[in-house]
C-alpha positions, 0 to 999 in steps of 0.5 A: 598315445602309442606308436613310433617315434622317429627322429633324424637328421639330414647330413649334406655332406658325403659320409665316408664309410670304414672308419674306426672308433677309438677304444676309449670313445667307446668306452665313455659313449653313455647307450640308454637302453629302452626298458622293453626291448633293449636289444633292438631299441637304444639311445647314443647319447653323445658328449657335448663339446664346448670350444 
């Protein structure tokens, strides 16, 4: 089986726009890269948080 796969997820709330990542997010976030094209396709995968 072939094709796209889209997922998504709806936000209700306003996005605000121009915020800045802190440097060491960026450095801890895990990016899986698809093994074809792994300039345009890529997976963020976040830290799960427990409170």
């Amino acid at each position: 089986r072939t094709g796209l796969k889209v997922f998504t997820t709806i936000l209700d709330k306003p996005y605000q726009t121009g915020r800045k990542v802190a440097e060491d997010f960026k450095a801890t976030m895990t990016i899986v890269f698809d093994d074809l094209l792994p300039q345009w396709n890529y997976t963020a995968v976040p830290e799960v948080q427990v409170i």
